[in-house]
C-alpha positions in Angstrom: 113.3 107.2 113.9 115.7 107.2 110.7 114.3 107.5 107.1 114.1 109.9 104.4 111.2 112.8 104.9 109.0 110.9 102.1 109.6 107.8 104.5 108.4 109.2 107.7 105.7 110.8 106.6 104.3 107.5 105.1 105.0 105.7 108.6 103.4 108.2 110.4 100.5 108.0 108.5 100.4 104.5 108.2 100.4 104.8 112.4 96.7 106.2 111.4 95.2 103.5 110.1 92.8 101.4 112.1 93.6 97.7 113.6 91.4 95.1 111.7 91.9 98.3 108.4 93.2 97.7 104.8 94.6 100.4 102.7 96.2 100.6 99.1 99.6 101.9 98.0 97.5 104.7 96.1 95.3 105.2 99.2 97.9 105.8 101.3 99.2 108.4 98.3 96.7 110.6 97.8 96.0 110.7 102.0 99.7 112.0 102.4 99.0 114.7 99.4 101.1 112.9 97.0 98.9 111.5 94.9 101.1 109.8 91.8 103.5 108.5 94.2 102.1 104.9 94.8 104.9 103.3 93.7 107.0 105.3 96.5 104.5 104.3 99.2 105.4 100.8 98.2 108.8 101.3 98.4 108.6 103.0 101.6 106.6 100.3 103.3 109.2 98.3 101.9 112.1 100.5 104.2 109.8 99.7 107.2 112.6 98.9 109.9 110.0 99.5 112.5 107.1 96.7 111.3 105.2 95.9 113.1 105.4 99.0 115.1 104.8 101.0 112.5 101.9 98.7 110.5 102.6 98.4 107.1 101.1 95.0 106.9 98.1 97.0 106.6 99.1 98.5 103.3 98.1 95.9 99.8 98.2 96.6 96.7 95.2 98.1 94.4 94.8 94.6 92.8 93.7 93.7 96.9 96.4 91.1 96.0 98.6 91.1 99.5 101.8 93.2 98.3 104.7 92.7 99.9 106.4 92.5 103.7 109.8 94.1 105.3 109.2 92.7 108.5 110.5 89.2 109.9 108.9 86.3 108.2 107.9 88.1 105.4 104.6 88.0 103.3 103.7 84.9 105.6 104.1 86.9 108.6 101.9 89.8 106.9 99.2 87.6 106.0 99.3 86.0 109.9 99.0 89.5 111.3 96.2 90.9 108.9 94.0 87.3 109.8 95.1 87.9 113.4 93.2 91.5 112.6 90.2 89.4 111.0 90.9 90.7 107.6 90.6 87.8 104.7 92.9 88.9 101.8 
């Protein structure tokens, strides 16, 4: 898998989070011990060549407002796959 350190260790914790499961940015941040770094986890997300492998779709932002997508189809796509998870954003 290629990406930066701070990259991987987002993916691999995003691997961690439940099917049918929402976090924020700043969730994700302070559960890899970086905790002012939400911005980061956003961009990383972003960097996602792996989605939806690797399920950042499952990531929003703290406003619950859906964020956005890197995979194919973009934010569409994202909000398809989190319904497909029964999760109403």
């Amino acid at each position: 898998m290629k990406g930066t350190k701070f990259q991987l260790k987002v993916w691999k914790y995003l691997k961690t989070i439940p099917k049918g499961t929402v976090k924020t940015y700043k969730e994700v941040a302070i559960a890899i011990k970086s905790p002012k770094s939400s911005r980061a986890v956003a961009n990383a997300c972003g960097k996602n060549l792996y989605a939806p492998k690797i399920p950042c779709h499952r990531v929003i932002r703290s406003d619950g407002k859906i964020g956005g997508y890197s995979g194919r189809g973009g934010i569409k796509t994202k909000h398809s796959l989190l319904r497909s998870e029964k999760i109403d954003i």
